[in-house]
DRENDO-1510 file (C-alpha; in Angstrom, 1 decimal, always signed):
<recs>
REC; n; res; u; v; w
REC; 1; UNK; -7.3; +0.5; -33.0 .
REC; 2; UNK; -10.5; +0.2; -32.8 .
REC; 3; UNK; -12.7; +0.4; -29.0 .
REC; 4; UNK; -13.2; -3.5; -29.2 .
REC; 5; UNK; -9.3; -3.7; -29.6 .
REC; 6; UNK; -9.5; -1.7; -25.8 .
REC; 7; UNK; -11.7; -4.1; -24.4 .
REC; 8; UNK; -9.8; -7.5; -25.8 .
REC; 9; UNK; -6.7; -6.1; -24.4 .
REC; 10; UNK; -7.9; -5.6; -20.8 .
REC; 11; UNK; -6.3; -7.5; -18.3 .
REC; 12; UNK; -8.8; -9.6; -16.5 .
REC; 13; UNK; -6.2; -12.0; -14.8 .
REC; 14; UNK; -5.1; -8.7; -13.2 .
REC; 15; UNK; -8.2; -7.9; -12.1 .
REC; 16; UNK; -9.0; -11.5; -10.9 .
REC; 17; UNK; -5.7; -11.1; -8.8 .
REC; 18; UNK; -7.1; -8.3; -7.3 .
REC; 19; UNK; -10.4; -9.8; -6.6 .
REC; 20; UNK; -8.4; -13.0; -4.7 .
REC; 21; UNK; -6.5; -10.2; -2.8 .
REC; 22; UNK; -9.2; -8.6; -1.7 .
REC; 23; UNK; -11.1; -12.3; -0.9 .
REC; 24; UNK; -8.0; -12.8; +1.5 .
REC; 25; UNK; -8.5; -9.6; +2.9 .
REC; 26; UNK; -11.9; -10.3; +3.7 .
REC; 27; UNK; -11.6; -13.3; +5.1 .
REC; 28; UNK; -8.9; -11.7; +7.6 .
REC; 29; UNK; -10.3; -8.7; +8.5 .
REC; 30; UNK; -13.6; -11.1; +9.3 .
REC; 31; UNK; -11.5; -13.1; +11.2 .
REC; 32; UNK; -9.6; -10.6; +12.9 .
REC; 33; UNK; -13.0; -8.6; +14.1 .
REC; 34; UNK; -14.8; -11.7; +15.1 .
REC; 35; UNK; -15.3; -12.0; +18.9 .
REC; 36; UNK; -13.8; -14.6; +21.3 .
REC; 37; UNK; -16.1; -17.7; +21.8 .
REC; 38; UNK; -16.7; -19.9; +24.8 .
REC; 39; UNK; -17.7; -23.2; +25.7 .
REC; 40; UNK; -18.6; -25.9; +22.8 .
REC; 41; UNK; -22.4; -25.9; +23.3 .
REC; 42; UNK; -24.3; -24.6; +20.8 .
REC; 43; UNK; -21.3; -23.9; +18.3 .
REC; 44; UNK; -22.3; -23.4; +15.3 .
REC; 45; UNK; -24.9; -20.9; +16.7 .
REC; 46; UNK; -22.9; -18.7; +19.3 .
REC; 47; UNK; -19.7; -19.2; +16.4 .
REC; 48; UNK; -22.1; -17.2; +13.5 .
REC; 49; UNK; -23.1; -14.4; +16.1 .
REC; 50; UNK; -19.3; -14.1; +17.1 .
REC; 51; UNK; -18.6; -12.6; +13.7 .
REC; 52; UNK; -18.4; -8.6; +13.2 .
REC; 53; UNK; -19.6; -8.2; +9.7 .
REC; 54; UNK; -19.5; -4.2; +10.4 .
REC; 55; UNK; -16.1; -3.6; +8.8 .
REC; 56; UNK; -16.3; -6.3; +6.8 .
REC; 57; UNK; -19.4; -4.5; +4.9 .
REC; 58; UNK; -17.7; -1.4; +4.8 .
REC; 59; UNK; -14.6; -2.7; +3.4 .
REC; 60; UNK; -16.7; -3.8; +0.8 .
REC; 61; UNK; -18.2; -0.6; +0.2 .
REC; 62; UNK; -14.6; +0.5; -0.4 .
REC; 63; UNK; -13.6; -2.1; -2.7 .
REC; 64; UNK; -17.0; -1.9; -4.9 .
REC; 65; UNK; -16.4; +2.2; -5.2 .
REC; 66; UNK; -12.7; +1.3; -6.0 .
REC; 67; UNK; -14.2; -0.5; -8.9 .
REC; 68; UNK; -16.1; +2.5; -9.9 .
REC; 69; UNK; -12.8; +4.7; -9.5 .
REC; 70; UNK; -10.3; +2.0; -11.0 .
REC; 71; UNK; -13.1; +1.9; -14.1 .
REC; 72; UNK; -12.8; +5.7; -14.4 .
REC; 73; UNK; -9.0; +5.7; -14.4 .
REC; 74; UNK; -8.5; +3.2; -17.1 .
REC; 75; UNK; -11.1; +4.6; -19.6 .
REC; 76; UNK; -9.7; +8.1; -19.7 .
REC; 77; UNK; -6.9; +8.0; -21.9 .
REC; 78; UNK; -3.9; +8.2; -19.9 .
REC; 79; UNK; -2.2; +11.1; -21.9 .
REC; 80; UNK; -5.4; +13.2; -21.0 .
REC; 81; UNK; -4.6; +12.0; -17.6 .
REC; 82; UNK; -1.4; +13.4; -17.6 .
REC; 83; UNK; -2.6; +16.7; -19.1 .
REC; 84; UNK; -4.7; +16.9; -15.7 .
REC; 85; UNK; -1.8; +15.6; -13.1 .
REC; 86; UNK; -0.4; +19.3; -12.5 .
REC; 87; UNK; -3.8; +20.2; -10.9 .
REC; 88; UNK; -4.3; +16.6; -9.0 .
REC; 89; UNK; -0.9; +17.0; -7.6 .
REC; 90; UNK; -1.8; +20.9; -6.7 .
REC; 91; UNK; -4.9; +19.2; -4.9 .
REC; 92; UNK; -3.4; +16.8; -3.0 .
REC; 93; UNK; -0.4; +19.0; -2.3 .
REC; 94; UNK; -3.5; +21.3; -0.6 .
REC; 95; UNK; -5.0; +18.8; +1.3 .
REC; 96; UNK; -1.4; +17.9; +2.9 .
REC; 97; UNK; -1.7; +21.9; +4.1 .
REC; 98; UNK; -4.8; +21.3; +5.2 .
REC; 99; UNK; -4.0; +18.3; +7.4 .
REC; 100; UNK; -1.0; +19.9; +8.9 .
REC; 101; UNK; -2.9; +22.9; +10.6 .
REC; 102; UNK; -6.6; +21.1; +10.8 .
REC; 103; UNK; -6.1; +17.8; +10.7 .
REC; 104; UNK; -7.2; +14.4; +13.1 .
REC; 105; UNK; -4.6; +11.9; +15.0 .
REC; 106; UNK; -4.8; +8.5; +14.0 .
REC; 107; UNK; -1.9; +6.0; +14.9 .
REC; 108; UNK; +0.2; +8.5; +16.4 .
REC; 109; UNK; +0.4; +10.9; +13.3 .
REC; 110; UNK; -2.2; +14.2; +12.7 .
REC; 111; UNK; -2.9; +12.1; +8.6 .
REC; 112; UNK; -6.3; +12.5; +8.9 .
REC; 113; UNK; -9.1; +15.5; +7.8 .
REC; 114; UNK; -12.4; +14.1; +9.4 .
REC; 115; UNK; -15.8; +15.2; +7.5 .
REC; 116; UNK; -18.5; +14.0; +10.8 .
REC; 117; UNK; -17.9; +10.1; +10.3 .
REC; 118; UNK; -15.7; +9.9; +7.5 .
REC; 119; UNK; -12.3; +10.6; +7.4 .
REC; 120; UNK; -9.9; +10.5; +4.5 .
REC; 121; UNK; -6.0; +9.9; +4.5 .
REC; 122; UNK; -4.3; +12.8; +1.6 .
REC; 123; UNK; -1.0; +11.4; +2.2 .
REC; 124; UNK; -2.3; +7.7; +0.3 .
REC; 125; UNK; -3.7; +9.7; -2.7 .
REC; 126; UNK; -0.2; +12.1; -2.8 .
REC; 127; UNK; +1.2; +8.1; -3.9 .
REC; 128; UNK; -0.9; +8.1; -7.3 .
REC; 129; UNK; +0.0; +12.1; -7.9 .
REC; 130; UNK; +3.2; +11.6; -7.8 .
REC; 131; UNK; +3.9; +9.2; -10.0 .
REC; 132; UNK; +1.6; +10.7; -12.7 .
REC; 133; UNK; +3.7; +14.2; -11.8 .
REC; 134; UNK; +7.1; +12.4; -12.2 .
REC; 135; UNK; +5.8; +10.5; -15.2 .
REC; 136; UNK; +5.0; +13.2; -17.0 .
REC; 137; UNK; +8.1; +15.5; -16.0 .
REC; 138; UNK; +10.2; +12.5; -17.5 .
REC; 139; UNK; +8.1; +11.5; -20.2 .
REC; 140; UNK; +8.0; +15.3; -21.3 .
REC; 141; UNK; +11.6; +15.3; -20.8 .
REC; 142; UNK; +12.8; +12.5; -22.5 .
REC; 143; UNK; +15.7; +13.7; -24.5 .
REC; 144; UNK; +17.4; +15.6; -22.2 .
REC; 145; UNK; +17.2; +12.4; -19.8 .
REC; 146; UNK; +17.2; +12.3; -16.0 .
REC; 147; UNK; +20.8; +12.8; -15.7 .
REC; 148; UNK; +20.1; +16.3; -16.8 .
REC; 149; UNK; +20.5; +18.6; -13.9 .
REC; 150; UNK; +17.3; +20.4; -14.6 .
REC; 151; UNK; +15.0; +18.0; -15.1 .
REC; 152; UNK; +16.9; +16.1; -12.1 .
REC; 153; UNK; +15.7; +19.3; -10.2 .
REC; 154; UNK; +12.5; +19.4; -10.6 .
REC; 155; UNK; +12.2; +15.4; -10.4 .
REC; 156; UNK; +13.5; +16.2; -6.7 .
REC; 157; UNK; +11.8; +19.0; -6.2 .
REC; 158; UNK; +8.3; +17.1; -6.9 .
REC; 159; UNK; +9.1; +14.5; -4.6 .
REC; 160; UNK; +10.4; +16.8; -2.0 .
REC; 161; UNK; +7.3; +18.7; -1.4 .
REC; 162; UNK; +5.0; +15.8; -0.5 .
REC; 163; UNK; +7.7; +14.2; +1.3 .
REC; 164; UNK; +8.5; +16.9; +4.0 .
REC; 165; UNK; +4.4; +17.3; +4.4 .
REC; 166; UNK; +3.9; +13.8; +5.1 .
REC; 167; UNK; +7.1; +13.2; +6.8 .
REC; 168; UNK; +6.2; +16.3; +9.5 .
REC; 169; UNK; +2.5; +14.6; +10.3 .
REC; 170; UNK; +4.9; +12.6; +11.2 .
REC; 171; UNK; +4.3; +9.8; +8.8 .
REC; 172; UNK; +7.5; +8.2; +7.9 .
REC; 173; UNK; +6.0; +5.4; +6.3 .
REC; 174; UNK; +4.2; +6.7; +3.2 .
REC; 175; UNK; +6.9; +9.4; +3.3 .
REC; 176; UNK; +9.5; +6.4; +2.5 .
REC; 177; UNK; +6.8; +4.9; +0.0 .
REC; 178; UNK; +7.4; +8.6; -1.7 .
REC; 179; UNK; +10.7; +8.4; -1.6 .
REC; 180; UNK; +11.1; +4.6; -2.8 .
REC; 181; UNK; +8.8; +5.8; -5.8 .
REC; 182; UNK; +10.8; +8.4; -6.9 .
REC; 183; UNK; +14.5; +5.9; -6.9 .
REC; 184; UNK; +12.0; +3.0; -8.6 .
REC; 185; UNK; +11.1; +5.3; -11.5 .
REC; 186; UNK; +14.5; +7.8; -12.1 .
REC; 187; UNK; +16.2; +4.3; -11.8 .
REC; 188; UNK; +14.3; +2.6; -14.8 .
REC; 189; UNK; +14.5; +6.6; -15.8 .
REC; 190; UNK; +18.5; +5.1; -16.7 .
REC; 191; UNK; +19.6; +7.6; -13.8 .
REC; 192; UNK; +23.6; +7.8; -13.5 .
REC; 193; UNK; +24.8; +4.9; -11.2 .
REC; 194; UNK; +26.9; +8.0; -9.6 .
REC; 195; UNK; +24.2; +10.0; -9.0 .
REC; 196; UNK; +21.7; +7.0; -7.7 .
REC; 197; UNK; +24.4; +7.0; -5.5 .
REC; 198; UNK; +24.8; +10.5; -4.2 .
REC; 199; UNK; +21.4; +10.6; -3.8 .
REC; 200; UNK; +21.5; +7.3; -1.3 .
REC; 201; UNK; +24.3; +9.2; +0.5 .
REC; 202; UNK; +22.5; +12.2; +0.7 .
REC; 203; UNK; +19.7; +10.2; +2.2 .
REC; 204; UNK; +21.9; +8.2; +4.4 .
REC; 205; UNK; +23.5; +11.6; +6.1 .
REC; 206; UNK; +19.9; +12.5; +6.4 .
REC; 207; UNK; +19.4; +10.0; +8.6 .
REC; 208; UNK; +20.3; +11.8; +12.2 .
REC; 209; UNK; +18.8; +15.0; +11.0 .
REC; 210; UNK; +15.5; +13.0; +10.8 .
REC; 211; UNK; +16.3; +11.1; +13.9 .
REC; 212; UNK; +17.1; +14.3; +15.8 .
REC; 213; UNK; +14.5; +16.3; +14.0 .
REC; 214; UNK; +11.5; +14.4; +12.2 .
REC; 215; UNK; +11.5; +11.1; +14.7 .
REC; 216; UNK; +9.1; +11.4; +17.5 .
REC; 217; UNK; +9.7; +9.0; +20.4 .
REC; 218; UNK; +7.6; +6.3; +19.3 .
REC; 219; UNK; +8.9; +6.3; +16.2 .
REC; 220; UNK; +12.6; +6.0; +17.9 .
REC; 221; UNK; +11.4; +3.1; +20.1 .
REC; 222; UNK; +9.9; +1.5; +16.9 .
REC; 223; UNK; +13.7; +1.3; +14.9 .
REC; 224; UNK; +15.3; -0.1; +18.5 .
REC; 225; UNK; +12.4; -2.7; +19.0 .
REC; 226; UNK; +12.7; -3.9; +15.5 .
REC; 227; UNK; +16.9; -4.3; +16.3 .
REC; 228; UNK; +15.7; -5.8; +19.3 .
REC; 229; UNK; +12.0; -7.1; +20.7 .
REC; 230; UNK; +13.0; -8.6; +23.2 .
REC; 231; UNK; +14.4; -5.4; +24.7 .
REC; 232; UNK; +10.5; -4.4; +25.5 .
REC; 233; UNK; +8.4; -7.0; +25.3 .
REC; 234; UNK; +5.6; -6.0; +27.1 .
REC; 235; UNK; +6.0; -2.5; +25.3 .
REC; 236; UNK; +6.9; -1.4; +21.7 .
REC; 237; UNK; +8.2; -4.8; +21.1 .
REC; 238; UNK; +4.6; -6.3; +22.0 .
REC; 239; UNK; +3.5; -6.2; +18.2 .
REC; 240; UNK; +6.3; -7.5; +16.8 .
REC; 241; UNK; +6.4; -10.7; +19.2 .
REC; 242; UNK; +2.8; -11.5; +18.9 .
REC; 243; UNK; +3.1; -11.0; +15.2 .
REC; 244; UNK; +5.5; -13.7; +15.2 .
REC; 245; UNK; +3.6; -15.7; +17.6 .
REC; 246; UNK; +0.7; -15.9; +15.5 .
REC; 247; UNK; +1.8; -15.9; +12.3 .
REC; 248; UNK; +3.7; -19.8; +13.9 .
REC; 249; UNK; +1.0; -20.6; +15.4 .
REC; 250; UNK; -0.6; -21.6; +12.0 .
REC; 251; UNK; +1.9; -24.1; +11.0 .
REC; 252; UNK; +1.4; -25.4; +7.7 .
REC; 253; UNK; -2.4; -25.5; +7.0 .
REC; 254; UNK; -3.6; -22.9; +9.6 .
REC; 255; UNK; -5.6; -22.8; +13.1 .
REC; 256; UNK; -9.3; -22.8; +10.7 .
REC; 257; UNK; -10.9; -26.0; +11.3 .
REC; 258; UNK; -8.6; -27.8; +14.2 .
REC; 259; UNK; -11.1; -27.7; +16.7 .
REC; 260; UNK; -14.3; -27.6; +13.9 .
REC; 261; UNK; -14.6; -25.1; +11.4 .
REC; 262; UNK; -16.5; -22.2; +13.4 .
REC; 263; UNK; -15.2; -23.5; +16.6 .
REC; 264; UNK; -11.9; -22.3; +17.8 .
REC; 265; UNK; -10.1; -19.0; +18.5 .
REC; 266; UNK; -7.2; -17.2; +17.1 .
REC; 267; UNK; -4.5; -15.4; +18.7 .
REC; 268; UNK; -5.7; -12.1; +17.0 .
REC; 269; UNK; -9.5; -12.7; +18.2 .
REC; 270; UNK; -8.2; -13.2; +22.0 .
REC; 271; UNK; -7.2; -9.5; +21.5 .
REC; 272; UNK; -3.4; -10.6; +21.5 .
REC; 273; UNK; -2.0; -9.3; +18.2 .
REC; 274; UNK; -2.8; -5.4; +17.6 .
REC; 275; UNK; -4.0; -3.4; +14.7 .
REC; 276; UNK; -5.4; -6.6; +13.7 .
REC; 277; UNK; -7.4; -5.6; +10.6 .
REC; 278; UNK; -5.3; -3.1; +9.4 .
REC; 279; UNK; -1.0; -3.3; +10.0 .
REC; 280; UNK; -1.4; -7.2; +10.7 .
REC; 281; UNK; -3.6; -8.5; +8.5 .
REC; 282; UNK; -1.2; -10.9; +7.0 .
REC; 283; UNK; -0.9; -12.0; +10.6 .
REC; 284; UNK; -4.4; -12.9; +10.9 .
REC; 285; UNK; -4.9; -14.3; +7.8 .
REC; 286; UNK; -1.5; -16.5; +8.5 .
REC; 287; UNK; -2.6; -18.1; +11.5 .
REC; 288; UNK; -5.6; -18.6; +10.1 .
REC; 289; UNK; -4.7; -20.2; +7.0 .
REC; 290; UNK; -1.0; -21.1; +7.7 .
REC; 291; UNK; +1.8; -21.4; +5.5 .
REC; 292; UNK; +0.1; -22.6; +2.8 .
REC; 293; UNK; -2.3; -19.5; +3.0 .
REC; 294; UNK; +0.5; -17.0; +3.5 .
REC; 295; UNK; +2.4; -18.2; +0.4 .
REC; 296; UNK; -0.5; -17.9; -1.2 .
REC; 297; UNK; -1.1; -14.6; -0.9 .
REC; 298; UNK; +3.0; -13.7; -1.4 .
REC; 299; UNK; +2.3; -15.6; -4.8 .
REC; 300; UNK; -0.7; -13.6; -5.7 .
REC; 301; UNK; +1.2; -10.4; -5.2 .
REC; 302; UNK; +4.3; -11.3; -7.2 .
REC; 303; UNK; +2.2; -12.4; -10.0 .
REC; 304; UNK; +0.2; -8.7; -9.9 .
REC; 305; UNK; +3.8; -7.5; -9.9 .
REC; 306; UNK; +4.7; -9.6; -13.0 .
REC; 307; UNK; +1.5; -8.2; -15.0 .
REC; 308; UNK; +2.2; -4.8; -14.0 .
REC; 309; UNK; +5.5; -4.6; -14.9 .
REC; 310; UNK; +4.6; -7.2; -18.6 .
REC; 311; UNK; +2.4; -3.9; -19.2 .
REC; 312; UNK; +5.5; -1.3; -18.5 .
REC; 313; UNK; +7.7; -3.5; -21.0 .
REC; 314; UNK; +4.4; -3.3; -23.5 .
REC; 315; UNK; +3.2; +0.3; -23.1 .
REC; 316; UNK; +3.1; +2.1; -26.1 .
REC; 317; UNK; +5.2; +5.0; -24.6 .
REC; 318; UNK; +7.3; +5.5; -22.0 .
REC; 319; UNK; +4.4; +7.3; -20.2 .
REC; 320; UNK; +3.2; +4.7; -19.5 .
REC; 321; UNK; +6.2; +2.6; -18.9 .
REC; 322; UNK; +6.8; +5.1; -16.1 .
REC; 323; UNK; +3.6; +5.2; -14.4 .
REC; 324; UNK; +3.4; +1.1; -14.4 .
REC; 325; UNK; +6.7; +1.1; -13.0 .
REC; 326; UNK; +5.8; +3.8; -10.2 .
REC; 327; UNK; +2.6; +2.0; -9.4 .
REC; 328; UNK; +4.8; -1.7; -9.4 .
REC; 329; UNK; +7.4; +0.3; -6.7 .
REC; 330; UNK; +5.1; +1.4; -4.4 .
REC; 331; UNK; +3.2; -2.4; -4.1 .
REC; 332; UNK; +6.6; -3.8; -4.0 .
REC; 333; UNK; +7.9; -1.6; -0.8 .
REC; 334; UNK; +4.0; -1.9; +0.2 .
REC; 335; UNK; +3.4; -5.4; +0.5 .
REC; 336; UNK; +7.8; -5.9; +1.4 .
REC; 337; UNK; +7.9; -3.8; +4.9 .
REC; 338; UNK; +4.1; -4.7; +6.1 .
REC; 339; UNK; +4.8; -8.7; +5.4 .
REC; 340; UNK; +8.3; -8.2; +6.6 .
REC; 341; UNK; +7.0; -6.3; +9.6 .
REC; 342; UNK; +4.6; -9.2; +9.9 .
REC; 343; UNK; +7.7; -11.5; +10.3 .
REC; 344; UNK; +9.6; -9.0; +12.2 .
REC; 345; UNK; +12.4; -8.5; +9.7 .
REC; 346; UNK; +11.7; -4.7; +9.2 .
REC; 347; UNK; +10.5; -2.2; +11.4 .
REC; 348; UNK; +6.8; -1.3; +11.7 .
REC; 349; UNK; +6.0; +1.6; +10.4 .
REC; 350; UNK; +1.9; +1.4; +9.9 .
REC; 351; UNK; +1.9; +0.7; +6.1 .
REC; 352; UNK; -0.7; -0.8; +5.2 .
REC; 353; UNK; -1.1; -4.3; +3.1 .
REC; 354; UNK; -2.2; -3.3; -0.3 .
REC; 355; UNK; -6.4; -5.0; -1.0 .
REC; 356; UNK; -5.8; -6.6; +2.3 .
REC; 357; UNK; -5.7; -3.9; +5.3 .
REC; 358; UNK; -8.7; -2.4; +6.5 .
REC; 359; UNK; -9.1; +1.5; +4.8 .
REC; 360; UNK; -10.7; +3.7; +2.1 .
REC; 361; UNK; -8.5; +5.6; +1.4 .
REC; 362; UNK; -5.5; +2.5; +1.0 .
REC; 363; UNK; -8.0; +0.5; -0.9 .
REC; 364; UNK; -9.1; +3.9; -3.1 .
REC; 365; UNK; -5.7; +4.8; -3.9 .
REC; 366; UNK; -5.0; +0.8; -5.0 .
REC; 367; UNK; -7.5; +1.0; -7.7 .
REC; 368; UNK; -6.7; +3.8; -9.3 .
REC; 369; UNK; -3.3; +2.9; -9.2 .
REC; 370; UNK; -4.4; -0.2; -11.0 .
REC; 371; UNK; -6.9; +1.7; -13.0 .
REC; 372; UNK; -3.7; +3.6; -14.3 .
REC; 373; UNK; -2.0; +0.1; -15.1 .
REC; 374; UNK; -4.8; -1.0; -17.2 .
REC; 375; UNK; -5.1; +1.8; -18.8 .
REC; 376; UNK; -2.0; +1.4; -20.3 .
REC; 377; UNK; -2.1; -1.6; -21.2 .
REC; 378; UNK; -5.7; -1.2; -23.4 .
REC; 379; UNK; -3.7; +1.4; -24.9 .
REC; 380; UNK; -0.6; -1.0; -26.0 .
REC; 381; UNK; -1.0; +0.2; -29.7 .
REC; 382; UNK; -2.6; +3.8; -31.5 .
REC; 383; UNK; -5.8; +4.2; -31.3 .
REC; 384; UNK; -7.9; +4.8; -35.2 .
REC; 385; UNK; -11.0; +6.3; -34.5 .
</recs>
């Protein structure tokens, strides 16, 4: 195949997907930054100074080096990729260390090393190594299967490490994102329903070791609330309820253009809702948009779903079957527990919505992961030089 052949099978209606996502993620975090207005006089005036373009820019500044990184990560063959996953896994693996005795709160949890200004989030770039990591471990292990004790073993072991690093910042969101990787790809892996099963119930009697053990008390409050808002209203169960609030409060076609179209302001711009640009973006972008808006976006995700997973069933090998199919998991328990936490149908944990939350590191660690999914699929058949 020839290097024409690579660019005719790119997927642009992936990357156009992106490009919406990101749109709706603009449009939110805009929203969601702009100040309150007041009084009607002068609208359209006082409405454009009300907006905050400062994260808006620098969102974009993460999304157009994403492009540089996802443009990297698909024109490196993904076999060389693989060859170099050890040492990116060592790396991130290091930086996890490094967090855990030097790192910066954010959120709660110490996830953060701060360089002056910038600060950067290892546990979102341990996602991408360890799917490349487990990839290759199976892919390199093939005939011996992951039903073979061994290579079981070191599957485990792999995810384990990660895991107990992110889990002790404490960060028991990404550390589930880990973990929901690791069933995702040992399942397609053709796992042993008895042994997907032990390992549920090993996780399942893990549960009041890491209740007793890994749980702060926020995090405890966090699992009641979500049983419960009502129970705290004013307190933990604040987010969940004004989530829910907003996200109604834009009925079918959305609160944009009721009162004018820069007139008017949301629940999240009246400083209701919290961590509006980031955990409730959906939220924002919801009441701004309504129904019609949020379905949208649900539809936009399934369909990058759909053309991640069309390029698993298509790769060439399953190396890259595996690494689509880690990449499709993590969006999947991504985009499931921060809308569902919108809706307050599962407990917020602080994952962020992929293309859509505020972050570098999130929206870094999407593009390569994406990178990774085009990649495979440009390599669909043997390449003749």
């Amino acid at each position: 195949m020839s290097q024409k052949k690579l660019f005719q099978n790119f997927d642009f209606l992936l990357l156009l997907i992106i490009l919406l996502l990101t749109g709706f993620g603009l449009f939110g975090i805009m929203q969601a930054t702009r100040s309150p207005m007041e009084g009607t006089d002068g609208v359209v005036a006082d409405a454009m100074g009300s907006f905050n373009f400062q994260q808006v820019k620098l969102q974009i500044l993460w999304f157009a080096t994403g492009l540089v990184l996802m443009a990297v990560a698909a024109s490196i063959d993904y076999h060389i990729i693989r060859d170099l996953s050890l040492y990116a896994y060592l790396a991130v693996v290091g930086l996890l260390v490094v967090v855990m005795f030097f790192g910066t709160k954010g959120g709660g949890a110490q996830s953060w090393i701060a360089l002056g200004s910038f600060r950067m989030q290892p546990s979102e770039f341990s996602k991408v190594a360890l799917i490349l990591m487990l990839a290759r471990i199976m892919a390199k292990r093939e005939e011996e299967g992951v039903n073979n004790l061994k290579t079981f073993a070191m599957l485990f072991v792999t995810l384990a490490i990660p895991f107990v690093l992110t889990a002790k910042q404490p960060d028991m969101g990404t550390a589930m994102v880990l973990a929901v990787i690791f069933m995702g790809m040992i399942f397609v892996g053709g796992i042993k329903y008895k042994y997907l099963l032990i390992v549920l119930g090993l996780g399942m009697a893990a549960i009041p070791v890491a209740w007793f053990t890994f749980l702060d008390d926020y995090q405890k409050n966090r699992i009641l609330v979500y049983m419960n808002p009502g129970m705290d209203p004013l307190g933990d169960g604040y987010h969940v309820l004004q989530s829910i609030i907003s996200i109604g409060s834009g009925q079918m076609t959305g609160q944009i253009g009721r009162e004018g179209l820069l007139a008017g302001n949301l629940l999240s711009q009246l400083d209701f809702l919290p961590a509006k640009d980031t955990d409730f973006v959906y939220s924002v972008t919801t009441e701004a948009l309504g129904f019609a808006g949020g379905i949208a976006v649900i539809v936009l995700f399934y369909l990058l779903l759909m053309r991640t997973m069309r390029a698993a069933r298509r790769s060439r090998d399953t190396l890259g079957s595996y690494i689509c199919v880690g990449v499709a998991s993590m969006i999947l328990f991504h985009v499931f527990e921060n809308i569902g936490m919108a809706m307050g149908i599962m407990p917020i944990t602080g994952i962020p919505l992929p293309f859509m939350s505020y972050g570098g590191s999130s929206m870094w660690t999407n593009m390569i992961s994406f990178g990774l999914v085009l990649n495979v699929g440009m390599r669909r058949q043997k390449i003749n030089f």
